[in-house]
TILUMDO-675955 format. One record per residue (C-alpha): y, z, x; residue in three letters; chain. Coordinates in nm, 2 decimals. Layout:
% residues N
Y;Z;X;residu;chaine
Y;Z;X;Ala;A
...
END
This chain:
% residues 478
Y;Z;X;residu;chaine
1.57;-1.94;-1.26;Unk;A
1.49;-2.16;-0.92;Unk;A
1.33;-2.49;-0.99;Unk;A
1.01;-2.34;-0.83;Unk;A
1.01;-2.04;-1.11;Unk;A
0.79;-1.95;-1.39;Unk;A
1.01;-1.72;-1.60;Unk;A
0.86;-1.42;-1.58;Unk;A
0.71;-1.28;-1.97;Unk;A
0.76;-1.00;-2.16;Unk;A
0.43;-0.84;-2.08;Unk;A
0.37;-0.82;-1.71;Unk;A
0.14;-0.69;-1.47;Unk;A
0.05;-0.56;-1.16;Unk;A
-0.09;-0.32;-0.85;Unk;A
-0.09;-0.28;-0.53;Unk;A
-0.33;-0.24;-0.22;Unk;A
-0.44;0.07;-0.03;Unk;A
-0.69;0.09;0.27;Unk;A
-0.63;-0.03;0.60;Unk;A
-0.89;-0.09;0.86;Unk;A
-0.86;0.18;1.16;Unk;A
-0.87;0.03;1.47;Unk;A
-0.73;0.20;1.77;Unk;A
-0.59;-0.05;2.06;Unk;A
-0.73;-0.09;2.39;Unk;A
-0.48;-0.11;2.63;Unk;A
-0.52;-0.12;3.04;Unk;A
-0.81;0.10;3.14;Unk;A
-0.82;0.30;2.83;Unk;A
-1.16;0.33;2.59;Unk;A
-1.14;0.18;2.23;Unk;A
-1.10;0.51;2.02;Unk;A
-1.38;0.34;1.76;Unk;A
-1.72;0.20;1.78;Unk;A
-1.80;-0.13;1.82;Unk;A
-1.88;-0.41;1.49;Unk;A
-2.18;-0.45;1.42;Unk;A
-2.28;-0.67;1.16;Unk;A
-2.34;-0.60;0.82;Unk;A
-2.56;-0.74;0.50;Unk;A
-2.37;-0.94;0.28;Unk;A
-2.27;-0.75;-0.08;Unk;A
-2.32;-0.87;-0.41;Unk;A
-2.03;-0.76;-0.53;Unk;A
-1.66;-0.84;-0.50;Unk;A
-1.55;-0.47;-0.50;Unk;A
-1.87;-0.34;-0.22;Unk;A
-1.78;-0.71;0.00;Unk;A
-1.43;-0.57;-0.01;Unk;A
-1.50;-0.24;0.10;Unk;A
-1.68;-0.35;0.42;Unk;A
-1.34;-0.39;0.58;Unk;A
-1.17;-0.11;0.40;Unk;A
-1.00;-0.29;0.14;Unk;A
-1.05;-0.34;-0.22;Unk;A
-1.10;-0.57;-0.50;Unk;A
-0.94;-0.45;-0.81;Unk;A
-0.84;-0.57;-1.14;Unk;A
-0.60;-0.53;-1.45;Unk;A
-0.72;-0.33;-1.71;Unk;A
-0.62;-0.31;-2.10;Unk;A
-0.75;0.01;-2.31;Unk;A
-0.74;-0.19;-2.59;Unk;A
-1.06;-0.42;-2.44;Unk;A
-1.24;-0.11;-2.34;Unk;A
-1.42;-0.13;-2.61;Unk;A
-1.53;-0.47;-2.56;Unk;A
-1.91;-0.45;-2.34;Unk;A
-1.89;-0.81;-2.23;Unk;A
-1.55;-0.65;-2.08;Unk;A
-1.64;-0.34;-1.94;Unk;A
-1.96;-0.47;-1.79;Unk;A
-1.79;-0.72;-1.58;Unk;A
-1.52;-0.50;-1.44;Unk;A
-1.73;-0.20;-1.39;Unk;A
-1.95;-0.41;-1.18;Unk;A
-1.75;-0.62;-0.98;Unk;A
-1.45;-0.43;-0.90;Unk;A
-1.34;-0.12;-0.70;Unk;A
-0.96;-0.05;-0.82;Unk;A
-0.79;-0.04;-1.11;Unk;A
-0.44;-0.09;-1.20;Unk;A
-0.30;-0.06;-1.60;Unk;A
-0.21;-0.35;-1.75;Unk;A
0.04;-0.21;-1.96;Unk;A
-0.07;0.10;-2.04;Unk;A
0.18;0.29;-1.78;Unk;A
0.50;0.11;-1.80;Unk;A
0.82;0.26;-1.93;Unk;A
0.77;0.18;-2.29;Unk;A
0.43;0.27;-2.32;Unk;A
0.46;0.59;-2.14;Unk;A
0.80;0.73;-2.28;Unk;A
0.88;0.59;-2.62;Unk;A
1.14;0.80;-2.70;Unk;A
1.42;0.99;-2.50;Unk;A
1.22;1.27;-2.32;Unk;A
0.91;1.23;-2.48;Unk;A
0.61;1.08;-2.30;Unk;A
0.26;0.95;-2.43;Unk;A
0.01;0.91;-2.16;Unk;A
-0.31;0.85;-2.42;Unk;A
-0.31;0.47;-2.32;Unk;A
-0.22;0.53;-1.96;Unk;A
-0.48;0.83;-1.94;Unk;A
-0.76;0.62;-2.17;Unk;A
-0.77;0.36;-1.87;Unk;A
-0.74;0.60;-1.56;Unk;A
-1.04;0.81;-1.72;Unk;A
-1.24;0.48;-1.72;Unk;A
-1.15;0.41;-1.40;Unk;A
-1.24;0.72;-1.24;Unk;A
-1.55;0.76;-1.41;Unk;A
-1.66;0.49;-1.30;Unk;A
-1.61;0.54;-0.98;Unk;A
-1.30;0.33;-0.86;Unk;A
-0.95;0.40;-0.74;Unk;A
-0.61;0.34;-0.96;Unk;A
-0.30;0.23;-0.85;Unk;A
0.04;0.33;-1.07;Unk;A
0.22;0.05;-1.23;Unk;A
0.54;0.08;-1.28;Unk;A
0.79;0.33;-1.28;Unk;A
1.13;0.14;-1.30;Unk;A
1.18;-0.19;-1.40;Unk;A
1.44;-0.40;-1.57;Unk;A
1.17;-0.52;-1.85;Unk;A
0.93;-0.36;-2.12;Unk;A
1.22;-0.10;-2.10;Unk;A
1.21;0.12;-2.47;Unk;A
1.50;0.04;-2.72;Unk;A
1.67;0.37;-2.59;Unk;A
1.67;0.30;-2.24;Unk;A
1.81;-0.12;-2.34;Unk;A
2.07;0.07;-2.45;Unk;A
2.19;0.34;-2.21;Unk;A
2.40;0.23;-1.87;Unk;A
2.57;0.39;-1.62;Unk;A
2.50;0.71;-1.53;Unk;A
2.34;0.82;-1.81;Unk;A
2.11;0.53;-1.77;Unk;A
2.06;0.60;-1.38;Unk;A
1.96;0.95;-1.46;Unk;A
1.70;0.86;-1.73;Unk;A
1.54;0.65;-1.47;Unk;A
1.49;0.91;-1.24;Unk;A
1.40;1.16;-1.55;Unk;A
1.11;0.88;-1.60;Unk;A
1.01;0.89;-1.28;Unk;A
0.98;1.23;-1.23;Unk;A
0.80;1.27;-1.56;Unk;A
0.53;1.04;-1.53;Unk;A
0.46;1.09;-1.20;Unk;A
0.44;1.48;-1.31;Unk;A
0.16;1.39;-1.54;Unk;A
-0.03;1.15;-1.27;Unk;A
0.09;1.40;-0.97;Unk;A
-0.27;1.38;-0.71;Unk;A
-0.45;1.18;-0.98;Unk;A
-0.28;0.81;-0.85;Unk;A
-0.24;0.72;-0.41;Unk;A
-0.01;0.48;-0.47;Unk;A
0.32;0.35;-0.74;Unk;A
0.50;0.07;-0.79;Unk;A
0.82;0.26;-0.80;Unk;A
1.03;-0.10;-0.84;Unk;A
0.94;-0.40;-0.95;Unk;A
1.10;-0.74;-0.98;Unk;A
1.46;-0.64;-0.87;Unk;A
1.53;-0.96;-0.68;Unk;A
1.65;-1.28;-0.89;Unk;A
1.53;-1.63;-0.84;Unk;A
1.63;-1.94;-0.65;Unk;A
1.83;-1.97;-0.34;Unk;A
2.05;-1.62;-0.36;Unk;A
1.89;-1.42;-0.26;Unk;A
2.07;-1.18;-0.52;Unk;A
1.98;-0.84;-0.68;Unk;A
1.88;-0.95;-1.05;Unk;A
2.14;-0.85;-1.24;Unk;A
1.95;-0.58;-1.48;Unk;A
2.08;-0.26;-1.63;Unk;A
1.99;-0.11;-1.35;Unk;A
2.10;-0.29;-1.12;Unk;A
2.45;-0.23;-1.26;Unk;A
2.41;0.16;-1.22;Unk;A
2.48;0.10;-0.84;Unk;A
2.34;-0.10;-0.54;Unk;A
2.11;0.16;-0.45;Unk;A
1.92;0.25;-0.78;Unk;A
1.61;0.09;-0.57;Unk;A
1.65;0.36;-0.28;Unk;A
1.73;0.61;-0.57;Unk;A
1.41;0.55;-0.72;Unk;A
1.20;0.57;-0.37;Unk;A
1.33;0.92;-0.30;Unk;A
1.28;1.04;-0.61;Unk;A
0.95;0.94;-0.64;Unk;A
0.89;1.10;-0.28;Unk;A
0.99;1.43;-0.38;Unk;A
0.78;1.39;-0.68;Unk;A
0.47;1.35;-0.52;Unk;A
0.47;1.33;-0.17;Unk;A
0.16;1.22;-0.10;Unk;A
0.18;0.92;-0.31;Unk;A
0.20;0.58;-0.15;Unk;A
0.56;0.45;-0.28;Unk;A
0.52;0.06;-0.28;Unk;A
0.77;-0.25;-0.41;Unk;A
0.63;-0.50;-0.58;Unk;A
0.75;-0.86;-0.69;Unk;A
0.64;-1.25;-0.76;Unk;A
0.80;-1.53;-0.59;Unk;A
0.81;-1.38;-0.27;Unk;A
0.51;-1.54;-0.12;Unk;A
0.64;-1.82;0.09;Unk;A
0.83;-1.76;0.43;Unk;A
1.05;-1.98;0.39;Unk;A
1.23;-1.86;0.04;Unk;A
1.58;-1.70;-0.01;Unk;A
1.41;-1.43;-0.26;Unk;A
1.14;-1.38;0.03;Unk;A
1.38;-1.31;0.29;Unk;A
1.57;-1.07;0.07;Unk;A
1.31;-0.89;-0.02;Unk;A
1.18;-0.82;0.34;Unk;A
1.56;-0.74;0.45;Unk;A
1.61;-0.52;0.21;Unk;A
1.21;-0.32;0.31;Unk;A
1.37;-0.37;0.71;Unk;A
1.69;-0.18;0.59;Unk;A
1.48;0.09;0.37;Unk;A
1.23;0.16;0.69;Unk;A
1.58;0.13;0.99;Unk;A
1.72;0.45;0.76;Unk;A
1.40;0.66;0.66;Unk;A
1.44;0.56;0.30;Unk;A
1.05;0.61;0.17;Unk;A
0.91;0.33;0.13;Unk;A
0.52;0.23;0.22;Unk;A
0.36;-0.07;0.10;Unk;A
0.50;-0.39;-0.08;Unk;A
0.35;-0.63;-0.32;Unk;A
0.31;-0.97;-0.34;Unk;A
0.19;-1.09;-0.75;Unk;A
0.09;-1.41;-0.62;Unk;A
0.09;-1.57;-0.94;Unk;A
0.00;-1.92;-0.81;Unk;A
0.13;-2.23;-1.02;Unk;A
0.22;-2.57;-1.01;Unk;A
0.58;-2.44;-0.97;Unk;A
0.51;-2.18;-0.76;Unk;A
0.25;-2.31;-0.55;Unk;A
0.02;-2.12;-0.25;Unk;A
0.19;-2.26;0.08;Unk;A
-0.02;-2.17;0.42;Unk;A
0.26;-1.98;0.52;Unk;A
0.18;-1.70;0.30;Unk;A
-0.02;-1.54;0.60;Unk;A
0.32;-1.53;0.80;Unk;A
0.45;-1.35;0.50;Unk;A
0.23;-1.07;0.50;Unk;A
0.23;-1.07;0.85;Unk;A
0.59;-1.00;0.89;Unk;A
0.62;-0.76;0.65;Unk;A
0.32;-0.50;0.78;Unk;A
0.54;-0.57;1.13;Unk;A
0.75;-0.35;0.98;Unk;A
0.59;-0.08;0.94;Unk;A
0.43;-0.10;0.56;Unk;A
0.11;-0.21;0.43;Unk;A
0.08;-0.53;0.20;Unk;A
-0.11;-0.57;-0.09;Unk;A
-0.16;-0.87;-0.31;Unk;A
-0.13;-0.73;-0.62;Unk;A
-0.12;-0.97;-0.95;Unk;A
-0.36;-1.27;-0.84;Unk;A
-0.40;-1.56;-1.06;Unk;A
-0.43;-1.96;-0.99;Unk;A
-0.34;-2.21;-1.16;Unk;A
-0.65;-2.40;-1.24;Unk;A
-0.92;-2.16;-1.05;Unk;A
-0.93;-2.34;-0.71;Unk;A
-1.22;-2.20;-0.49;Unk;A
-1.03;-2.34;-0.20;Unk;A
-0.70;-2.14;-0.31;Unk;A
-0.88;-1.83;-0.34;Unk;A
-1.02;-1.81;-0.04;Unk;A
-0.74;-1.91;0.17;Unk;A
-0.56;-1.58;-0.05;Unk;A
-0.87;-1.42;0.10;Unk;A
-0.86;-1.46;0.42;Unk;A
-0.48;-1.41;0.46;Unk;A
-0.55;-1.05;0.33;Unk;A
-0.86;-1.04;0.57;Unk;A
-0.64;-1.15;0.87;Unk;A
-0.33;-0.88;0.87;Unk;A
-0.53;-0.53;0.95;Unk;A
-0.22;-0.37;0.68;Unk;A
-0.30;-0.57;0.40;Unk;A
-0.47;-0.31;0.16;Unk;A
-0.65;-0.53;-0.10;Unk;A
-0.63;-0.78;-0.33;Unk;A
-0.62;-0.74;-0.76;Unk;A
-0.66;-1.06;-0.96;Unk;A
-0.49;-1.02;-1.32;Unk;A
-0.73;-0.99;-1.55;Unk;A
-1.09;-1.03;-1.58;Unk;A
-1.20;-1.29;-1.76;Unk;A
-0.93;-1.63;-1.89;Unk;A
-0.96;-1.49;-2.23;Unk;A
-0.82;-1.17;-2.07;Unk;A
-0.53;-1.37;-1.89;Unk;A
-0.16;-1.33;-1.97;Unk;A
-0.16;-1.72;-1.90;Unk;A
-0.51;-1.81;-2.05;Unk;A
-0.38;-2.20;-2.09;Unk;A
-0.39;-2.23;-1.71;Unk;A
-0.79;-2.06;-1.65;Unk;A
-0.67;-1.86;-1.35;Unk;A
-0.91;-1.62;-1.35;Unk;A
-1.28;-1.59;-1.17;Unk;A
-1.48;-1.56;-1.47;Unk;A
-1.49;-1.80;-1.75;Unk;A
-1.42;-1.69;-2.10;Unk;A
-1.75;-1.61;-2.20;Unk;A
-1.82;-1.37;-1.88;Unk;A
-1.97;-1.66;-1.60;Unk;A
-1.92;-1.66;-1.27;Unk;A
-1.65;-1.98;-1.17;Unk;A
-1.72;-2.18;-0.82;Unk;A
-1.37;-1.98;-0.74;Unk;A
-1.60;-1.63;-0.78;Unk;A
-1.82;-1.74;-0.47;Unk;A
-1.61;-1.89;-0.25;Unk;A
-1.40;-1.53;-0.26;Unk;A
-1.70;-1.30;-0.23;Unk;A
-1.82;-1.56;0.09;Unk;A
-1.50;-1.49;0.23;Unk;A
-1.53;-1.13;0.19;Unk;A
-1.89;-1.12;0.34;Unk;A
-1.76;-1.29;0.63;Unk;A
-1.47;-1.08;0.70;Unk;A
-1.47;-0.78;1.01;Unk;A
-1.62;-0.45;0.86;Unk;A
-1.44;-0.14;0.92;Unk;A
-1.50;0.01;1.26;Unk;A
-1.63;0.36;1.25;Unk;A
-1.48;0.66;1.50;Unk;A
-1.65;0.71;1.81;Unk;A
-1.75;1.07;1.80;Unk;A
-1.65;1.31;2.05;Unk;A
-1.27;1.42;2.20;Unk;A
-1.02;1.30;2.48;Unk;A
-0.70;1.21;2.59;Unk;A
-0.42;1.03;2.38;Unk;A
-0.19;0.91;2.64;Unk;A
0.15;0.73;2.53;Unk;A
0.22;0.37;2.72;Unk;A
0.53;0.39;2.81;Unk;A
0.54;0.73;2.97;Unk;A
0.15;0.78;3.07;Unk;A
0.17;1.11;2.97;Unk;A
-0.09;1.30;2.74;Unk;A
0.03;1.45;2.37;Unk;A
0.02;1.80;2.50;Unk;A
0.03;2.15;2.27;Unk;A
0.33;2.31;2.50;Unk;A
0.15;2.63;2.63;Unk;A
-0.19;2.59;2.46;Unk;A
0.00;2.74;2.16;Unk;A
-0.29;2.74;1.86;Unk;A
0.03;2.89;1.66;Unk;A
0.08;2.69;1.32;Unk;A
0.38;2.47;1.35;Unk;A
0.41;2.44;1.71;Unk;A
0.55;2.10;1.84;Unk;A
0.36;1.85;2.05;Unk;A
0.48;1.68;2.32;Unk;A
0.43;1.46;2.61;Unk;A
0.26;1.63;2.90;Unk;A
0.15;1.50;3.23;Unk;A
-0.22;1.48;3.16;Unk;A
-0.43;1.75;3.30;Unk;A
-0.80;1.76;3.03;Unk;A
-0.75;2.09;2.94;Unk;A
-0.82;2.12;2.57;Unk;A
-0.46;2.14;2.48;Unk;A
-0.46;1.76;2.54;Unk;A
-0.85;1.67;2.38;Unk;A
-0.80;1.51;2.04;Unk;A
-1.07;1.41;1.81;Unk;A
-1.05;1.12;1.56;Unk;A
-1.25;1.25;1.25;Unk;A
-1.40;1.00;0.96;Unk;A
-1.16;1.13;0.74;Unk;A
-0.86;1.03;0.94;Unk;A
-0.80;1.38;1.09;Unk;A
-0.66;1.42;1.46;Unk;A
-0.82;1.76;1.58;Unk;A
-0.72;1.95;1.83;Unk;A
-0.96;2.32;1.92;Unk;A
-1.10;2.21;1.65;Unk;A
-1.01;2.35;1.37;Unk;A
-0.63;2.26;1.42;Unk;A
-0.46;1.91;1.27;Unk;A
-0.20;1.68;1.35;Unk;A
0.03;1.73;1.14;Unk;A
0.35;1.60;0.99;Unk;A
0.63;1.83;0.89;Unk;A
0.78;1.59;0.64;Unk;A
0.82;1.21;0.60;Unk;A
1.11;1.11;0.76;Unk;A
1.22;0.97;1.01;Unk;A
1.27;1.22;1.26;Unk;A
0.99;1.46;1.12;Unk;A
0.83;1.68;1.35;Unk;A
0.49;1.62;1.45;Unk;A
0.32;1.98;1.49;Unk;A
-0.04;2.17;1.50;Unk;A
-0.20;2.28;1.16;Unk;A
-0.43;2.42;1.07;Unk;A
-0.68;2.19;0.88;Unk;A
-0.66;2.17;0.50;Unk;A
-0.73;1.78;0.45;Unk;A
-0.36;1.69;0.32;Unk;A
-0.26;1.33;0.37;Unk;A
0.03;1.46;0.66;Unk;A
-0.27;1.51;0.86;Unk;A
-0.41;1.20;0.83;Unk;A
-0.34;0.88;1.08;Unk;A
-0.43;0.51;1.08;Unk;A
-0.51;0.38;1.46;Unk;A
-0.40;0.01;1.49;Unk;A
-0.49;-0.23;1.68;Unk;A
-0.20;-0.24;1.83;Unk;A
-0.17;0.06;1.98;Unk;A
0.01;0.26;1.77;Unk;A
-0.08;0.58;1.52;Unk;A
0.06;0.58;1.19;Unk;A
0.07;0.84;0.93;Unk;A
-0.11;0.76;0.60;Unk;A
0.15;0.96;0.38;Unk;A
0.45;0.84;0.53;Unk;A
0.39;0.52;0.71;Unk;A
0.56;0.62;1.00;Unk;A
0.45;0.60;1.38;Unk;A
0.40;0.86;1.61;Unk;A
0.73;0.85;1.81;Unk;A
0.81;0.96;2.17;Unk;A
1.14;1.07;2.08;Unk;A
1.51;0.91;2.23;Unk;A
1.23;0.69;2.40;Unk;A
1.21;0.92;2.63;Unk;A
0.92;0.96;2.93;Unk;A
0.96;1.31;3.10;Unk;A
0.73;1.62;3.05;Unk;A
0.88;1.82;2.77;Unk;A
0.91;1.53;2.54;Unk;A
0.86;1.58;2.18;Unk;A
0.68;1.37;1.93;Unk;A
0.81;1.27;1.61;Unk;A
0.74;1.04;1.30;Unk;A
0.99;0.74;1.32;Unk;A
0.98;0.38;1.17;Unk;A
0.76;0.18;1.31;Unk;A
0.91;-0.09;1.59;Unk;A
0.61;-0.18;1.80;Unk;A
0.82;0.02;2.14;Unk;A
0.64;0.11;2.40;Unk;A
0.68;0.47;2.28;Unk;A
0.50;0.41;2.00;Unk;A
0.19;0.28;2.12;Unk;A
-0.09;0.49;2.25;Unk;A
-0.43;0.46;2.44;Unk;A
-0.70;0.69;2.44;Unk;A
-0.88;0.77;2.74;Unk;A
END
């Protein structure tokens, strides 16, 4: 392990984040797609002060403490997200060889839904809490009962959970930079891309996220790994959408102020960020809102989960990392994060009502070639001409609509995927996050809307393609 290491423990955590703010750029004489901020009362809650800007607040949560009030009261109340402690990693779910058992897994996403909050999946393959019968498989016997895993759980959870944490922890400590060398990891370099495709095809619309600890600072070898390896995943279409940061901040493993240029980088790639595993050493109020406002800064960064609820409910009680005490109080830590979260932007809302999309680079308008209202018809760039084969309207839900009743669509998740008319059914391929910086991204694969081959004539047609912040991938509405 690095000098700047905790080992990390037998039982482990962790989430991820999933709502980004939609903003839509304004760029020369074009007309900001959404509404202006106006201000907003300040929540009482950590979960509702979250949600004013589209993110969350979530926690880790055991089934074997749901039965505790104290408990249950607190995280009811305060948080809107969920992520399973333990209760939906590879042991718990699939104790023996083809044989699952989701009553933990299922016991904590039933309390989560019922009362009202979202869950993210954690975690599908991972070179720790791994059965006895998977410790003692390899090759490819052992790579093909990590994709049988993944496709069984996610079978089970298929539309119930947005987003995984397909990998976790595949990167070692110190000043490598090196794969950890796991059981899996000696099935083949690309067991990680292995597992990201196989979770695609097992449920498409779920957001596919890495996730590790130790990768917080800029400036460290397992850091810079870790985001060329995401750079490499999104430069060849392999699915990935979100990464996450544990932030399990320590005396060895301290919070640096560069951690906002870490999140940064990474959403400049083309995924969302989530911090996903928060704890601090000691409970600084200071700390946690500087974690905070990082999040609030980078408009990808999807939410934020501290581990736990309470320090009794810690995996490293000794160190009181948590924002409530023990016996359920609020720490100093508690306000200074739901100040911060009062004071962040709220979300923007759509400005009702339909226009022009036109692309920068070309200044011509996404066009239906011919006025086609045929499902599965191409768009393309068009010189503009406001006929309503080139009037878009951004709906609350996400929705581009075109005549009304048809979508914007995406054919698949790739790069490369065509982007077409359909007809409106409310799938995630038809739902798009406008950034503030100009470009369109779909939520289910992450992509942008591409010009494609770059190219500026009439006749172009538009695609899904990594995100790379090219003039052909940034937008105006007018």
């Amino acid at each position: 392990m690095g000098s700047h290491a905790i080992p990390p423990p037998t039982v482990r955590r962790k989430i991820g984040g999933l709502y980004t703010a939609l903003v839509v750029g304004v760029l020369g004489s074009a007309v900001a797609l959404v509404a202006p901020l106006t201000s907003h009362a300040a929540e009482s809650t950590l979960g509702s002060a979250a949600a004013q800007s589209g993110r969350y607040f979530g926690t880790a949560i055991a089934s074997g403490r749901l039965g505790d009030s104290a408990y249950t009261t607190i995280a009811g109340r305060e948080f809107n997200s969920v992520t399973a402690e333990n209760e939906m990693k590879i042991d718990a779910t699939e104790p023996q060889r083809g044989q699952f058992n989701f009553t933990a897994g299922d016991r904590v996403y039933n309390w989560a839904v019922q009362n009202g909050k979202q869950v993210r999946g954690h975690t599908l393959a991972w070179h720790s809490q791994q059965p006895g019968w998977m410790q003692s498989l390899s090759g490819s016997t052992l790579r093909q009962a990590m994709t049988n895993h993944i496709n069984g759980v996610m079978a089970h959870y298929k539309g119930k959970i947005g987003q995984w944490d397909v990998v976790n922890e595949a990167f070692q400590d110190g000043t490598s930079g090196a794969r950890r060398d796991s059981n899996l990891q000696r099935t083949g370099n690309d067991w990680i891309e292995v597992a990201f495709r196989t979770a695609r095809a097992a449920d498409p619309a779920a957001k596919l996220c890495y996730n590790d600890y130790n990768v917080e600072n800029w400036t460290w070898a397992k850091t810079q790994a870790v985001y060329t390896m995401v750079r490499d995943f999104k430069q060849r279409g392999v699915p990935i959408d979100c990464v996450g940061f544990q932030s399990h901040f320590n005396s060895d493993s301290p919070y640096n102020s560069n951690f906002r240029t870490t999140l940064q980088s990474f959403a400049a790639l083309g995924v969302d960020v989530a911090i996903t595993e928060l704890d601090i050493q000691g409970a600084s109020g200071t700390t946690y809102a500087n974690v905070t406002n990082d999040c609030l800064a980078v408009p990808r960064c999807l939410g934020i989960t501290v581990w736990g609820v309470r320090d009794t409910d810690s995996w490293r009680p000794e160190h009181s990392p948590l924002l409530f005490n023990g016996d359920g109080s609020k720490k100093a830590a508690y306000s200074s994060v739901l100040n911060a979260l009062n004071a962040g932007s709220p979300t923007p809302t759509p400005t009702p009502g339909s226009g022009q999309i036109k692309g920068v680079a070309s200044g011509r308008c996404l066009d239906v070639p011919g006025a086609s209202t045929t499902d599965g018809t191409q768009v393309n760039l068009w010189d503009c001409n406001n006929r309503t084969n080139q009037q878009w309207s951004y709906t609350a839900g996400g929705e581009l609509r075109v005549y009304g009743d048809k979508c914007l669509d995406a054919a698949g998740t790739g790069n490369g995927t065509k982007v077409q008319i359909y007809s409106c059914w409310g799938g995630d391929n038809q739902k798009w996050r406008l950034n503030s910086d100009g470009s369109i991204v779909g939520v289910q694969s992450g992509l942008c809307l591409d010009a494609t081959g770059n190219g500026t004539a009439n006749g172009t047609q538009i695609q899904l393609y990594s995100c790379s912040n090219g003039s052909n991938q940034r937008w105006t509405r007018t």
